[in-house]
C-alpha positions, 0 to 999 in steps of 0.5 A: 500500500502507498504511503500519503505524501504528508505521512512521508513528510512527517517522517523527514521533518521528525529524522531532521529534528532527531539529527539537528538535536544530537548534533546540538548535544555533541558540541555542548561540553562534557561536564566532569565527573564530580568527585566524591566527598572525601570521608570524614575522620576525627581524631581520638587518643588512648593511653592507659593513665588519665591524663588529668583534669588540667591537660583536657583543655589542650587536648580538646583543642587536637582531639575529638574522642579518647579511649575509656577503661572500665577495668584495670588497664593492661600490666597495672593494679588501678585504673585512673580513668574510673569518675571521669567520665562526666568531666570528659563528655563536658569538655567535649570529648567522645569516647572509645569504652574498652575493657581489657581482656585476657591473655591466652597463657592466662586462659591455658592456666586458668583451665587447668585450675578448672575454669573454663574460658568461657566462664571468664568470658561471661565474668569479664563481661559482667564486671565490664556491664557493672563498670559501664553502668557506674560510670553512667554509660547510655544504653547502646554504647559500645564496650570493646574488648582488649584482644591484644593477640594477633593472627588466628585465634586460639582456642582458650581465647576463641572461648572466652572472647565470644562468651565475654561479646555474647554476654554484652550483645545481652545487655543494654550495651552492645559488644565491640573487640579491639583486635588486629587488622595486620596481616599475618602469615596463616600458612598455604593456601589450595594453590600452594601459596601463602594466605594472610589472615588478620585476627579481624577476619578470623572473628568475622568469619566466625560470627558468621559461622556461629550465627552470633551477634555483630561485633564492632572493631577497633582495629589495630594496625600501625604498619606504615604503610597504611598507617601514616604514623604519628601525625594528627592529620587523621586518616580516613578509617577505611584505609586500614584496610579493615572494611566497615571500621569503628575506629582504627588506631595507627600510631602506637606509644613506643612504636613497633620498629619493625614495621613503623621504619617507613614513618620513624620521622613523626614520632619523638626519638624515644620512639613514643608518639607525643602530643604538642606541647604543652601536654606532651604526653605520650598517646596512641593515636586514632581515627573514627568516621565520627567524634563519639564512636562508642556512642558514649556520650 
């Protein structure tokens, strides 16, 4: 059948518009891809003694958030930080709450002794509730526990770690672990090559597996690199190499030498990491996608 004339013209005028419009586009300028916000960071320290009421001033004025003990930190009889937690939410600061935790050789005796790992676990937990009660913690902070040992876990302390975030994830606090995200040797793989594995992985993979509650991470990793080293410019966490971070700390008061060569210029000659004068004391180093990354406040 024959096509009518102004149909056909119809179609010409309508391929004409379509050319003459992409013609316009094509000589218009390309805009530029906007790049992303780079992600926040906020500056913390943690040391294992109270600094003192007088040094919380010039502290502010470098740090968004510090790291609280609830229990004895490690190697010491009495914890300094215990009452100050008001005096600190007043001068502005957030909180990293962290209870310390137990060795392995610690576990191994004490199960000989016939207590089980995870019974200290579950009793660890509990002094760490009591603490975080006392000190006027809101419900829904987060307690870390002090994991110091890296790579995989070991047995007594695969125990006792889940019992002590199972026992906090039951509570009105919810359960964190301070644990490494430094790659360590964790023997051949299938193919016959070396797997790294970080403690981090290790207890992801068996939280996963065990069904457990979620556990939040403070990560420990102060290899340079990622870590920068002592310096009060705050990385963005996710370059700990940790993915979904609470906080990641990365400098370390004294530094670990044999993985801190790359950045030995930023910390003092004693190898600790110093904060500016006046205070000038010596502090691990953090940094966190918010000022308050225990919800503490």
């Amino acid at each position: 059948m024959e096509t009518p004339l102004r149909h056909l013209l119809a179609a010409a005028l309508a391929a004409a518009a379509t050319f003459v419009a992409a013609a316009a586009l094509a000589q218009q300028p390309s805009v530029p891809d906007q790049p992303l916000a780079p992600a926040r960071a906020y500056l913390g320290f943690d040391r294992n003694d109270y600094p003192g009421d007088a040094a919380l001033p010039e502290l502010r004025k470098h740090f968004d958030f510090t790291g609280y003990w609830l229990t004895n930190p490690p190697g010491t009889t009495h914890n300094s930080w215990l009452g100050k937690r008001g005096l600190l939410a007043r001068a502005g600061f957030g909180f990293l709450i962290v209870a310390n935790g137990r060795l392995d050789a610690e576990l191994v005796r004490s199960a000989k002794q016939g207590n089980s790992p995870a019974a200290l676990g579950r009793q660890d937990a509990a002094a760490a509730i009591a603490s975080a009660r006392r000190e006027g913690f809101p419900a829904g902070a987060i307690l870390f526990l002090d994991q110091e040992e890296g790579g995989r876990l070991l047995p007594n302390t695969a125990q006792y770690l889940f019992a002590w975030t199972e026992a906090v994830a039951q509570s009105v606090y919810l359960p964190g672990v301070y644990a490494s995200g430094q790659p360590v040797d964790d023997g051949p793989g299938p193919n016959g090559k070396t797997v790294f594995i970080t403690t981090i992985q290790d207890i992801r993979q068996r939280v996963a597996a065990g069904h457990l509650h979620p556990i939040a991470f403070w990560v420990a990793q102060d290899a340079c690199p990622p870590a920068p080293g002592c310096v009060l410019q705050p990385p963005p966490a996710e370059l700990s190499g940790t993915p979904d971070a609470a906080a990641w700390q990365y400098a370390q008061s004294p530094r670990r030498r044999a993985i801190t060569q790359a950045c030995a210029r930023t910390y003092a000659p004693d190898g600790n990491c110093d904060t500016p004068a006046p205070a000038s004391l010596f502090v691990d180093l953090s940094t966190a996608p918010t000022p308050d990354p225990s919800h503490g406040r």
